[in-house]
N, C-alpha and C positions, 0 to 999 in steps of 0.2 A: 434724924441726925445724919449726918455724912462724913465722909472719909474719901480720902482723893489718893491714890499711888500714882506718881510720875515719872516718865522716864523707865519704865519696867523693861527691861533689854527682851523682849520676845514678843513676836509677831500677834499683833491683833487677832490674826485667824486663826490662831492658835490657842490664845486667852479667850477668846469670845466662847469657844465650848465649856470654860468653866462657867462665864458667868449663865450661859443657859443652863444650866445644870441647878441652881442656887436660887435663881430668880422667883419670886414669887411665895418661897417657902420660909418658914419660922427661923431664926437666929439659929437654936440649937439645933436643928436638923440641918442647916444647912453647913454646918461645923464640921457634923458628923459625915455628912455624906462627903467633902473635902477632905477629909482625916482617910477615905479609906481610896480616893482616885488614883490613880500612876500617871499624875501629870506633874509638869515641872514647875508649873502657873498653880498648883494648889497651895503650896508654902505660902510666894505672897498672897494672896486670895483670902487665905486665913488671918495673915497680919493685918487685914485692910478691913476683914469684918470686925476682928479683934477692937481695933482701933473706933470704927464705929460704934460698937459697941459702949466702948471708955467714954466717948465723947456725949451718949446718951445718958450714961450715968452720972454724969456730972453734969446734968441737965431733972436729977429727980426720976430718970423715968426708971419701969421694973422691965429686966432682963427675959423674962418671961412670957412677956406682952408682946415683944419686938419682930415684927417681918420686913422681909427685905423687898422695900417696894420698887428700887429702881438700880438695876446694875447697868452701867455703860463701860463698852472698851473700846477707846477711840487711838486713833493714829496716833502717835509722836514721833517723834525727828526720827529719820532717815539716813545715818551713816555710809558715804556712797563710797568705796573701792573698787579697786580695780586688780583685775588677774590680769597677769600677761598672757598672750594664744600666739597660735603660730603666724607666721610671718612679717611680727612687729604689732600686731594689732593686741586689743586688749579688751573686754567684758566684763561690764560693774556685776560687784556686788551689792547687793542693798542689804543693810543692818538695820533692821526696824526697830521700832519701840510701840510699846503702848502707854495710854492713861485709864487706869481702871478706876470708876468713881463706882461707891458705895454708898445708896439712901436708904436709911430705916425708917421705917411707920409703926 
């Protein structure tokens, strides 16, 4: 089953340490190990396995059985700004996004 978050306002290389963290390990462990990080990417992280999860259930399968075979956090839109500097000139800022997808096995 999969689950897709789009559009998550923070940086790829910054989400990408959760999904290493997750990858590869059971449903419930990976909840728990989420439940106890001090990142700001664990909230949605948790709504997006959550989600997987629901979508698995309503597909027959047991809660139990379920690991997480494939996490991806790829790029999205780029918000460009701009600061003013001195002497007329000016230095974007870039506003990243990610897409975190979420596959159980």
């Amino acid at each position: 089953m999969k689950a897709i978050l789009k559009n998550y306002r923070q940086s790829p290389r910054k989400v990408r340490l959760l999904a290493d963290l997750v990858r590869g390990k059971k449903v419930t462990d990976a909840l728990r190990t989420l439940s106890f990080v001090d990142k700001r990417a664990s909230g949605p992280f948790i709504k997006v396995i959550n989600s997987a999860v629901a979508n698995a259930k309503t597909t027959g399968r047991a809660v139990e059985t379920l690991k997480i075979a494939k996490v991806a956090v790829d790029k999205g839109m780029t918000y460009t700004r701009f600061m003013p500097r001195a002497r007329g000139s000016a230095s974007p800022i870039n506003r990243r996004s990610s897409h975190i997808t979420i596959e159980l096995k």
